[in-house]
FIMIGU-321660 format. One line per field, with one value per residue (C-alpha): residue in one letter; x negated, y, z. Coordinates in Angstrom, 2 decimals, always signed. Example, Ala and Ser with C-alpha at 12.3 -4.5 7.8 and 13.67 -1.06 7.14 Angstrom:
// residues 2
kolza <- c(a, s)
X <- c(-12.30, -13.67)
Y <- c(-4.50, -1.06)
Z <- c(+7.80, +7.14)
***
This chain:
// residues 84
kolza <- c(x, x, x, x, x, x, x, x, x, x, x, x, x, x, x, x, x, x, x, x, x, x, x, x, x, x, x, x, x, x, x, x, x, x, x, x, x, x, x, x, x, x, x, x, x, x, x, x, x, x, x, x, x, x, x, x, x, x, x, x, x, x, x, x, x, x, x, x, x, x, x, x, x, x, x, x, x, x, x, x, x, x, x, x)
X <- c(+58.50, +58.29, +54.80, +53.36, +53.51, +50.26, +48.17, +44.78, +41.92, +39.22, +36.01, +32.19, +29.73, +26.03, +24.97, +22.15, +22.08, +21.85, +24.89, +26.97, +25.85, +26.98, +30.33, +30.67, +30.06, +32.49, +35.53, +37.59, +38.45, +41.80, +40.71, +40.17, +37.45, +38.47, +41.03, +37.76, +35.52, +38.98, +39.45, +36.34, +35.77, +38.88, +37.99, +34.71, +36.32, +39.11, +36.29, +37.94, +36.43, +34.86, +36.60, +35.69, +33.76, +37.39, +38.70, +35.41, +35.57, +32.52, +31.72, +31.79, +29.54, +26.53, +26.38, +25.63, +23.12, +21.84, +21.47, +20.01, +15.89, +15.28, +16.97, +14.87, +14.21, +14.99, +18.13, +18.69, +17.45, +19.86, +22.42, +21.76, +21.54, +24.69, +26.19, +25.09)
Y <- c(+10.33, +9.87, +7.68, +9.05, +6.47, +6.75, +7.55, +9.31, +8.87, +11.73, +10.21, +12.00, +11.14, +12.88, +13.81, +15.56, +19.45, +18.71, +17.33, +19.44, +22.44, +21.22, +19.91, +23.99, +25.26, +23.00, +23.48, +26.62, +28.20, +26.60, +22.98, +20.38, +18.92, +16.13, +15.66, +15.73, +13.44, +10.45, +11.12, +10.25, +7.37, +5.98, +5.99, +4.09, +1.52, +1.13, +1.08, +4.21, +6.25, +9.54, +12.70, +13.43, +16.39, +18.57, +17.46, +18.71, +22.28, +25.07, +25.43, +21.45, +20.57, +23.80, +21.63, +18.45, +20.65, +21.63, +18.17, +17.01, +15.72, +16.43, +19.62, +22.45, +24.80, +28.03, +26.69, +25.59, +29.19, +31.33, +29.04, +29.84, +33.51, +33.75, +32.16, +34.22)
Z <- c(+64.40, +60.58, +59.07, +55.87, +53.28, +52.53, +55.92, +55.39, +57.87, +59.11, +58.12, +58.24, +55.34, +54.80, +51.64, +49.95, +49.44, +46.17, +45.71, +48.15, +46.46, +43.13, +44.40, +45.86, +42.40, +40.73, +42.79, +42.83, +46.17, +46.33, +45.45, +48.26, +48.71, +50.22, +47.74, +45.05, +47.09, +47.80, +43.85, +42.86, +45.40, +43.82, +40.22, +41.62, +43.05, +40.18, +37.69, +36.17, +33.28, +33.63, +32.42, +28.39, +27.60, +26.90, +29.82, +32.27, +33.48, +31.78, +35.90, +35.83, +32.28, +33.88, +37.31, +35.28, +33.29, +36.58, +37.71, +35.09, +35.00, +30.94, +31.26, +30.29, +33.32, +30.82, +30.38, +33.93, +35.13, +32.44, +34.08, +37.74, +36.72, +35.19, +37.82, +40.86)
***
């Protein structure tokens, strides 16, 4: 039996709503989520930088919007209807 070189383990993690409804909107069907969630867990730990404005997806920059606490609910609610 061959060992992957780099063995993954099954973990479970809770999370707000929130959060998980963001992370729905910003991937694309075929994009893993775990993949996503051990990226970003990675670039923690490293102490890597965040993406630059070019590099973020349109889907990606509304969610932030979204997010957001000074965000002005007009905005956030053109968002969410253009979006559904």
């Amino acid at each position: 039996m061959r060992r992957a070189a780099n063995p993954t383990r099954k973990i479970s993690i809770t999370i707000p709503d929130r959060i998980f409804q963001e992370l729905e909107r910003t991937l694309s069907y075929s994009q893993s989520r775990s993949a996503y969630i051990s990226s970003a867990i990675e670039a923690k730990l490293d102490g890597g930088s965040l993406p630059t404005i070019t590099e973020t997806s349109t889907v990606q920059l509304m969610a932030a919007i979204l997010s957001r606490d000074d965000a002005d609910e007009k905005l956030k609610d053109f968002i969410l209807t253009f979006f559904s």
